[in-house]
Backbone as a chain_set.jsonl record, in Angstrom:
{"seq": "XXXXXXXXXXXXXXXXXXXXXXXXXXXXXXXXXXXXXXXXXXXXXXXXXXXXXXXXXXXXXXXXXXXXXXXXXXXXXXXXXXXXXXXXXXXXXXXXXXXXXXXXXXXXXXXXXXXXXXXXXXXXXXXXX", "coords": {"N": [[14.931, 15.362, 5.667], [13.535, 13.899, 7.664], [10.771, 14.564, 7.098], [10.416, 13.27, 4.559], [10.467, 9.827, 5.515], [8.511, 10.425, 7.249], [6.435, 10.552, 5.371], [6.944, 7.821, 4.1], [6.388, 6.188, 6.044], [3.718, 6.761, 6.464], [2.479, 5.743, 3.628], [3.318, 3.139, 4.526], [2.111, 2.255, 6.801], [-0.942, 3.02, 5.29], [-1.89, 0.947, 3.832], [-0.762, -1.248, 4.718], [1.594, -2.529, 4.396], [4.36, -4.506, 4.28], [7.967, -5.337, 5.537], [10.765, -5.402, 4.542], [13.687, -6.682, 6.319], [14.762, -4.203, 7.853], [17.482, -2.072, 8.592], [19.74, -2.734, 8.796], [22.419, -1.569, 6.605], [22.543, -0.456, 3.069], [23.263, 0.939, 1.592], [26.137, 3.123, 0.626], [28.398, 5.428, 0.553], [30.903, 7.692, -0.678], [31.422, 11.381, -0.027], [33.258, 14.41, -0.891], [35.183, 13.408, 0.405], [34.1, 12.749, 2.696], [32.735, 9.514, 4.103], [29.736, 7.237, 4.181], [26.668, 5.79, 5.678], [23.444, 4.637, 4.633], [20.88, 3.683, 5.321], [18.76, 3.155, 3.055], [17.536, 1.642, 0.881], [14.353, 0.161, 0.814], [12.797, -2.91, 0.66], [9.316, -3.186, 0.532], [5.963, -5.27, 0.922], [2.956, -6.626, 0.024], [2.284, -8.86, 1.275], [3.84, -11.286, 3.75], [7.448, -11.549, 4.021], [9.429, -13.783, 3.39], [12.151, -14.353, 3.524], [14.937, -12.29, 3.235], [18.272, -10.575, 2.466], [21.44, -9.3, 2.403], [23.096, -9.634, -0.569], [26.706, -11.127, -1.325], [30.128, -9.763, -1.571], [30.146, -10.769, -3.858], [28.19, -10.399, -5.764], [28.556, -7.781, -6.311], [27.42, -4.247, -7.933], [28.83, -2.44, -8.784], [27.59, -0.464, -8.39], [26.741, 1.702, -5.708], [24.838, 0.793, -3.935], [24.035, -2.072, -2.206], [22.939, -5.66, -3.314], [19.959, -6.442, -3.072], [18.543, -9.538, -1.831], [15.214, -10.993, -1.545], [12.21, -12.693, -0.557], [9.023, -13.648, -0.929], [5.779, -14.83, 0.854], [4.462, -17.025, -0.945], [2.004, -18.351, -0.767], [0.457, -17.219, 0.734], [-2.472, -15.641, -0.007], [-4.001, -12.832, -0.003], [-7.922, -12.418, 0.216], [-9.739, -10.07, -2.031], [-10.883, -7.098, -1.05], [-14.047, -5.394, -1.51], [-14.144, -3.05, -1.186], [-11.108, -1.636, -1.473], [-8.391, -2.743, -3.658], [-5.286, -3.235, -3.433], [-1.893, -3.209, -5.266], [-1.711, -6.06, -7.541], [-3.876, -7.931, -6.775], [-5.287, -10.495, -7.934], [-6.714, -12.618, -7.429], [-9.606, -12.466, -6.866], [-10.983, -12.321, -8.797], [-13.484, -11.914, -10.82], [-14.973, -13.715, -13.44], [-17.104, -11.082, -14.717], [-15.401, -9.057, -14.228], [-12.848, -9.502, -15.377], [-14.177, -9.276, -17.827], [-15.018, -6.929, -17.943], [-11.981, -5.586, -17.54], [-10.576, -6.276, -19.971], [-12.614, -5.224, -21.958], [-12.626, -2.671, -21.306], [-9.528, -2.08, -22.144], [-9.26, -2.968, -24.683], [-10.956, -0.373, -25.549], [-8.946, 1.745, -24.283], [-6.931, 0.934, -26.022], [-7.385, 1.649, -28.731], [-7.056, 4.303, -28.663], [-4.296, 4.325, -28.115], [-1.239, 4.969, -30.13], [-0.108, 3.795, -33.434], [2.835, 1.989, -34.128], [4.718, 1.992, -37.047], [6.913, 1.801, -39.895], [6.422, 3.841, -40.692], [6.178, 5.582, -39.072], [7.167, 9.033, -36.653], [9.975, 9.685, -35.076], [9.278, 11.405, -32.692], [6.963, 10.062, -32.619], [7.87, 7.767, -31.798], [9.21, 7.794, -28.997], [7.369, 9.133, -27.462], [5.522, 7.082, -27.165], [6.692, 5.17, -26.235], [7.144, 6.408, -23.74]], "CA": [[14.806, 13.926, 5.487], [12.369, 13.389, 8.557], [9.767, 14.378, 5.868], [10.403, 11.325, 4.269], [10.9, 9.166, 6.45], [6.736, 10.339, 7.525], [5.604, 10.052, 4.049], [6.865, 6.129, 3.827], [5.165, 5.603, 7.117], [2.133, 6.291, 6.381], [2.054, 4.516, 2.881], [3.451, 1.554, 5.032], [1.006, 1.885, 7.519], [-1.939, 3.08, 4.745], [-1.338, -0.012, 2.802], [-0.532, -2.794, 5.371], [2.562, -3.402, 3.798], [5.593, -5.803, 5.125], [8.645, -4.478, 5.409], [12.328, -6.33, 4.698], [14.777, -6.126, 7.147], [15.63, -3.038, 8.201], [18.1, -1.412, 9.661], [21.485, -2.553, 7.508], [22.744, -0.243, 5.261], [22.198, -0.745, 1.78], [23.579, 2.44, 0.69], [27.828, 3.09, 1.406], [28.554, 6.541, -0.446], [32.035, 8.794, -0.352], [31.738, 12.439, -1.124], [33.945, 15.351, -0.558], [36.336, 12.906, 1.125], [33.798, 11.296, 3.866], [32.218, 8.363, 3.834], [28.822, 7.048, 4.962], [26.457, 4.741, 4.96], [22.458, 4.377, 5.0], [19.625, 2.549, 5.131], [17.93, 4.272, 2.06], [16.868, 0.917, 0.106], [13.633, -0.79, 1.433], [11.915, -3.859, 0.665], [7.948, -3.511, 0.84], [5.579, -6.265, -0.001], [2.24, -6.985, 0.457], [2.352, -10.2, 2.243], [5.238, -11.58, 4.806], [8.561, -11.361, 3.4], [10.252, -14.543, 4.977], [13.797, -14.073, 3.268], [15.623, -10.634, 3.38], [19.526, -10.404, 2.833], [21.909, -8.148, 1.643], [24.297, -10.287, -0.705], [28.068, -10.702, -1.005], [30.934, -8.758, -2.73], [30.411, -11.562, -5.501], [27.398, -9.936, -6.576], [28.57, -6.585, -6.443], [27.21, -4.329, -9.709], [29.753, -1.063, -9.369], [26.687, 1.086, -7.916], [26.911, 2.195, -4.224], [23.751, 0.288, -3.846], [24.055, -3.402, -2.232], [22.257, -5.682, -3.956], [18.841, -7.317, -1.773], [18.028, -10.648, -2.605], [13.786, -11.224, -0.804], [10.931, -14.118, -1.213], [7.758, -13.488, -0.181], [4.926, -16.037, 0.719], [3.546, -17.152, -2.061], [0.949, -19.028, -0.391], [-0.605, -16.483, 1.342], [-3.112, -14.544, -1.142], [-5.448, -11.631, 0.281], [-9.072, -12.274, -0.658], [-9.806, -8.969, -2.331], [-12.022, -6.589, -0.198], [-14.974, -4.332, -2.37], [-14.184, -1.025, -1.115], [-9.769, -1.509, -2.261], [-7.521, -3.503, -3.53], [-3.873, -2.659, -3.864], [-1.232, -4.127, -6.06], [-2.263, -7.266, -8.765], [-4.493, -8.965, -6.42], [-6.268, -11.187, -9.099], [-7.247, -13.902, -6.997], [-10.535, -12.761, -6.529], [-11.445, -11.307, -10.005], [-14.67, -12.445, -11.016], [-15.288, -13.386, -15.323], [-16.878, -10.166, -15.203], [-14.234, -8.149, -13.829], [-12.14, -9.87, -16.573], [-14.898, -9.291, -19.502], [-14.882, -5.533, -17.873], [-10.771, -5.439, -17.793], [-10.75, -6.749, -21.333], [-13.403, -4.057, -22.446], [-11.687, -1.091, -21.108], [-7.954, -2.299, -22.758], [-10.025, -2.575, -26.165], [-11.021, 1.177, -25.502], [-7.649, 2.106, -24.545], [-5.651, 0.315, -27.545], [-7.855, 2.324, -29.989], [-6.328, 5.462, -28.723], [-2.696, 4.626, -28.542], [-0.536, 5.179, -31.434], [0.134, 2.109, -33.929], [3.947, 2.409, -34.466], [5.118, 1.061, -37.65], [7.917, 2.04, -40.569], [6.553, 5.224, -41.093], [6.338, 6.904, -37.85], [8.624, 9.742, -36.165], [11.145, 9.612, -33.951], [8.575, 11.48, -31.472], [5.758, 8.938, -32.121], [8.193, 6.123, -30.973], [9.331, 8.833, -27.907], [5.74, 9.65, -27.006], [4.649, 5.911, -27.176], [7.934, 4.583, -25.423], [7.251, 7.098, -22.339]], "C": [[13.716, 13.328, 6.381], [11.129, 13.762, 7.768], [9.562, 13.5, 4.907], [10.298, 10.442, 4.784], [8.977, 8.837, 6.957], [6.158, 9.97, 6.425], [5.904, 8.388, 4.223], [6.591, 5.58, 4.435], [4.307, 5.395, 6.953], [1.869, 6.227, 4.707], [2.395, 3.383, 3.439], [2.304, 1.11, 5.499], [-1.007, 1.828, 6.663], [-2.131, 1.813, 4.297], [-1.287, -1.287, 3.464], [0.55, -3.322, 4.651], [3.703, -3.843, 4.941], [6.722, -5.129, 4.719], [10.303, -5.378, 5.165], [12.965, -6.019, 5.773], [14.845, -5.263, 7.102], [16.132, -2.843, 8.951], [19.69, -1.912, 9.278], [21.931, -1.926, 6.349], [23.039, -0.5, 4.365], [22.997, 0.134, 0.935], [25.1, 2.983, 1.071], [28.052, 4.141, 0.035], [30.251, 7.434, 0.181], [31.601, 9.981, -0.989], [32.81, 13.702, -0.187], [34.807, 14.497, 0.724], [35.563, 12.693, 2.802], [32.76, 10.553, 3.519], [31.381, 8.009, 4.832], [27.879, 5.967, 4.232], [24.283, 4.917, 5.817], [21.8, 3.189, 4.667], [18.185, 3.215, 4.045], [16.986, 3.046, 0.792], [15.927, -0.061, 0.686], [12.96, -1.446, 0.268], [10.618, -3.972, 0.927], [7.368, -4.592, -0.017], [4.203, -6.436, 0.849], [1.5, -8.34, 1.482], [3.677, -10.682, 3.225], [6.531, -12.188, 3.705], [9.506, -12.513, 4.345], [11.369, -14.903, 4.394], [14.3, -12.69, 2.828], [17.192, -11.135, 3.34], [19.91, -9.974, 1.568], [23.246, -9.181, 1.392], [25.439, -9.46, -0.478], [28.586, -10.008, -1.866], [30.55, -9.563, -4.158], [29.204, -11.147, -6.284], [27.408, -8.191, -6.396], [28.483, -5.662, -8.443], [27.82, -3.0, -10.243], [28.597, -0.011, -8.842], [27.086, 0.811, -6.269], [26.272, 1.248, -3.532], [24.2, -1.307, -3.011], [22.873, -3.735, -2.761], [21.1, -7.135, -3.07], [18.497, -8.62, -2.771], [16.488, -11.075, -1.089], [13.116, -12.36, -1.373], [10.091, -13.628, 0.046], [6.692, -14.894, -0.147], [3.815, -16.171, -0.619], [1.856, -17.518, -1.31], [-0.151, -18.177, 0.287], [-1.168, -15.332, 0.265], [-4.344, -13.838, -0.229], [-6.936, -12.007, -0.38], [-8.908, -10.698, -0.752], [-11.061, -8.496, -1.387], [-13.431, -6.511, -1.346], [-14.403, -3.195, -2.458], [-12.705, -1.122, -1.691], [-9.062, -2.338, -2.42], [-5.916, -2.714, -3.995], [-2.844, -3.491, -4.116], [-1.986, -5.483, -7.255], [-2.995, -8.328, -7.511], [-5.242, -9.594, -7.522], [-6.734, -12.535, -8.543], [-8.397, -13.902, -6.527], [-11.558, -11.906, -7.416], [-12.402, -12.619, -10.217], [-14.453, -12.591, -12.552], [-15.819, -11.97, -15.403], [-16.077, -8.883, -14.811], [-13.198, -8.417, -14.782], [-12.81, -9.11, -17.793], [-14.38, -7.396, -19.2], [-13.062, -4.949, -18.218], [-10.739, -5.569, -19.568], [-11.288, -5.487, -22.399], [-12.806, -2.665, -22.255], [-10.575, -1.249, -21.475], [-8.417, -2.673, -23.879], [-9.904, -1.026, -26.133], [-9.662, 2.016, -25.917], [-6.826, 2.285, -25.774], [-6.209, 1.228, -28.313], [-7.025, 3.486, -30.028], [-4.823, 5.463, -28.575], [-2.356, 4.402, -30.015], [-0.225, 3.814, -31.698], [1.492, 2.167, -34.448], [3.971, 1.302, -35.692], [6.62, 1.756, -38.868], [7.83, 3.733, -40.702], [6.112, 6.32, -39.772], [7.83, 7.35, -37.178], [8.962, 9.364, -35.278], [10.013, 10.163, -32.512], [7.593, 10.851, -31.06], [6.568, 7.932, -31.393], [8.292, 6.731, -29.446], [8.41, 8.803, -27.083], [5.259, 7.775, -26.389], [5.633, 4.904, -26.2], [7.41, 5.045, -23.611], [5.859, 6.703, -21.823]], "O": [[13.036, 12.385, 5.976], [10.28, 12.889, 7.946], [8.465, 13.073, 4.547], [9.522, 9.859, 4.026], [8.352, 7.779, 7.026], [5.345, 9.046, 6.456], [4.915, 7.714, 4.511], [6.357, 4.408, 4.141], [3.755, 4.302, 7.086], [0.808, 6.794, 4.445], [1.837, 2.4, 2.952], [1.6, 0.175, 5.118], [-1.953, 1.137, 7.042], [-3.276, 1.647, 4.719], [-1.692, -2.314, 2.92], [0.514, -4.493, 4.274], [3.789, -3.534, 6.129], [6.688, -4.397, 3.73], [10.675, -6.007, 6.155], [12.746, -4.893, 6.219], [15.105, -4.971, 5.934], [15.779, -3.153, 10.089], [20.673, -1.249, 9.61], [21.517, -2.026, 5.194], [24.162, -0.998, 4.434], [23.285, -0.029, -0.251], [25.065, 3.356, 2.243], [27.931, 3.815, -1.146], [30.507, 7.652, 1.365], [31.366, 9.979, -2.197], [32.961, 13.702, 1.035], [34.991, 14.997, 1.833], [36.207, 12.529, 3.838], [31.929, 10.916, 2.686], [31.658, 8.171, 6.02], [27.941, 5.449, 3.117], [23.947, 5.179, 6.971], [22.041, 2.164, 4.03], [17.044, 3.577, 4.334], [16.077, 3.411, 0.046], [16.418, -1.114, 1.092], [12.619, -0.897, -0.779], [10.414, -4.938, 1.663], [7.776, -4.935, -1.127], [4.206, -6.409, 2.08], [0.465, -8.489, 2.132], [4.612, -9.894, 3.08], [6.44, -13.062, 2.843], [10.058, -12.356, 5.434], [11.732, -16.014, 4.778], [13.755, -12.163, 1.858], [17.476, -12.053, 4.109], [19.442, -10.024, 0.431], [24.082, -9.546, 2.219], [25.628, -8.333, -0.02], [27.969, -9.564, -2.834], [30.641, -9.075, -5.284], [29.149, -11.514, -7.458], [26.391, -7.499, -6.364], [28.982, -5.995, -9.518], [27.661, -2.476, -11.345], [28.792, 1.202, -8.924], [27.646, -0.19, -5.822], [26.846, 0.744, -2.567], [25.145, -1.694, -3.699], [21.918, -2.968, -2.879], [21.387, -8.266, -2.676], [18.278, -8.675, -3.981], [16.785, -11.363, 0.07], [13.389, -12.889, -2.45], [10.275, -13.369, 1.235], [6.786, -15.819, -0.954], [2.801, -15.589, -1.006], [0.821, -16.87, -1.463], [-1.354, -18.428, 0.349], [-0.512, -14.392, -0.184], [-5.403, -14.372, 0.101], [-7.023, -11.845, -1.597], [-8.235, -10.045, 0.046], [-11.988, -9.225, -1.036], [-13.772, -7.53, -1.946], [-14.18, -2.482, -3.436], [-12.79, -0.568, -2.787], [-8.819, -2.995, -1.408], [-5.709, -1.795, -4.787], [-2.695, -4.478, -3.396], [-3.162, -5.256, -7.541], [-2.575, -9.481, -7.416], [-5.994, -8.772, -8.046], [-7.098, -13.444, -9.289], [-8.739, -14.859, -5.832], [-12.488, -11.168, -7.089], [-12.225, -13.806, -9.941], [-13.791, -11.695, -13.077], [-15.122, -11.308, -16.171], [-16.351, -7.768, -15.257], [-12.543, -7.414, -15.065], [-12.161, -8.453, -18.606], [-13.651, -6.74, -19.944], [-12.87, -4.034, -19.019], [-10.974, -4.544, -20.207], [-10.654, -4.96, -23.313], [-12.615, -1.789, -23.099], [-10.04, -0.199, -21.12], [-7.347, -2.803, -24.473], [-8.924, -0.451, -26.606], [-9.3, 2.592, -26.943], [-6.287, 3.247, -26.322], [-5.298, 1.905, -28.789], [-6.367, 3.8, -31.019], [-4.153, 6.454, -28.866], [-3.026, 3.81, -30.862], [-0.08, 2.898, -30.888], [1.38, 2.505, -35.627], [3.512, 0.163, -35.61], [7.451, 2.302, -38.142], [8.724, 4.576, -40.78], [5.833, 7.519, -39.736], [8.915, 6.778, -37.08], [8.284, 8.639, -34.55], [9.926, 9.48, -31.491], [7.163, 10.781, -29.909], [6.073, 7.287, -30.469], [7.52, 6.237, -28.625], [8.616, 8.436, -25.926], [4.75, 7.504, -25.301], [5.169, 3.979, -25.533], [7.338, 4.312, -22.625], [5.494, 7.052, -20.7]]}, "num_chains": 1, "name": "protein.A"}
């Protein structure tokens, strides 16, 4: 598990991401007659996360899981760098970064499948996945 634990470090740290609360356990499991409890469900977000909490029984949904209710700042938007952006920054897409988006999801569409009455069960399968 400490091999995990390094991997989601350093996408936290690669990334600059924000982190929810941690450190309350999200996760409350029984097996073979004991019972435990982690901290196995995080909250990342690219900007500051300034509500974190782990509702009550009244929104319980039958999984192990509690269930996080977060809000992030809207207000704060990343200008986009050059060299990366990560996640839907679009607040600093240019028209032709649009015309170019646009142009390459033309391309695309040509080559996916056009589902209609008379395709198989594995075209919908294939086109679903």
């Amino acid at each position: 598990m400490q091999r995990d634990a390094a991997f989601w470090e350093d996408v936290i740290d690669e990334n600059g991401l924000e982190i929810g609360k941690d450190g309350e356990a999200t996760h409350h499991w029984t097996r073979e007659g004991h019972e435990g409890e982690s901290v196995i469900d995080l909250t990342l977000a690219n900007r500051p996360i300034t509500k974190w909490s782990i509702m009550g029984d009244d929104h319980a949904t039958g999984s192990d899981h509690e269930v996080i209710e977060w809000e992030v700042d809207v207000e704060r938007q990343e200008e986009a760098g050059h060299e990366r952006v990560v996640g839907w920054n679009i607040a600093a897409m240019t028209e032709e970064d649009a015309k170019a988006a646009e142009k390459l999801w033309m391309e695309l569409a040509k080559e996916r499948a056009h589902l209609d009455a008379e395709c198989t069960a594995d075209e919908v399968e294939q086109e679903a996945a």
